[in-house]
C-alpha positions in Angstrom: 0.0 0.0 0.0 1.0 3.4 -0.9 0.8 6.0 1.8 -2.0 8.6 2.1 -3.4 5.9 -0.8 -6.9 5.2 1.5 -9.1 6.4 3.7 -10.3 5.7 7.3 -14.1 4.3 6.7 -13.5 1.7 5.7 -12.8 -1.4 8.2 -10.9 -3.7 5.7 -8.3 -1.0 4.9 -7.4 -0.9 8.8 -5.7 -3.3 10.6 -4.0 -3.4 14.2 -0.5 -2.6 14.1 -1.0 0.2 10.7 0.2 3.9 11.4 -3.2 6.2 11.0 -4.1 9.9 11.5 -7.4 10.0 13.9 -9.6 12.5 15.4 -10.8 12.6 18.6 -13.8 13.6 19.9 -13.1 17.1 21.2 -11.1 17.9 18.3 -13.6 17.3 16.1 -14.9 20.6 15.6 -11.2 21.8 14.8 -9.9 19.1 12.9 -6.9 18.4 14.8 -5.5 15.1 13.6 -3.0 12.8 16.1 -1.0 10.0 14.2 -0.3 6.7 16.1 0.1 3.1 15.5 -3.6 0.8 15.9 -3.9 -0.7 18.9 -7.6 -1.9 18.7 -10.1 -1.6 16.1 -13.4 -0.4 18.0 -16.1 -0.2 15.0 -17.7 -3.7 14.4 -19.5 -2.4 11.1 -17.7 -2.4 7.9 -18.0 0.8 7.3 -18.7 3.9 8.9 -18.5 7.7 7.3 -17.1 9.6 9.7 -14.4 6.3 10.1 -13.9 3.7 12.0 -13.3 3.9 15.5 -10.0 2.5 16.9 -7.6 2.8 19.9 -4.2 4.0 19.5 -1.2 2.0 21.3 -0.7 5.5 23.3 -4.2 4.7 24.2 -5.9 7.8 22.2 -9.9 6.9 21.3 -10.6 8.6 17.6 -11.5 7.8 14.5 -9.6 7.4 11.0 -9.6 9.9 8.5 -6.2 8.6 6.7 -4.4 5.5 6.5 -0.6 6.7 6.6 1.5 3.4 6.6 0.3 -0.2 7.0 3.2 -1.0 9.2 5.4 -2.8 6.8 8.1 -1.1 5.0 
């Protein structure tokens, strides 16, 4: 996978262990994206359009708006 090459809704393009850009929850309004490394994927659904909720390893809750990196390069 290419980076910045897909986006955060849906599940099968997120795995655990893949670097991500999330939002949380209170920076939704502002957009503030934090970039980590999946820890957990939280949404059960196979899609979702604001993305699919996962846990970060440095614990962060958000949800994906860009895949960066699926972990092997």
């Amino acid at each position: 996978m290419k980076p910045n090459q897909q986006d955060g809704t849906i599940r099968a393009n997120i795995k655990e262990g893949y670097e991500v850009e999330i939002v949380q929850k209170h920076h939704q309004r502002s957009g503030e994206l934090t970039e980590g490394v999946v820890e957990k994927l939280l949404t059960k659904s196979p899609n979702h359009h604001h993305g699919i909720k996962v846990r970060l390893h440095s614990g962060e809750v958000g949800r994906v708006k860009k895949v960066v990196s699926d972990g092997i390069y």
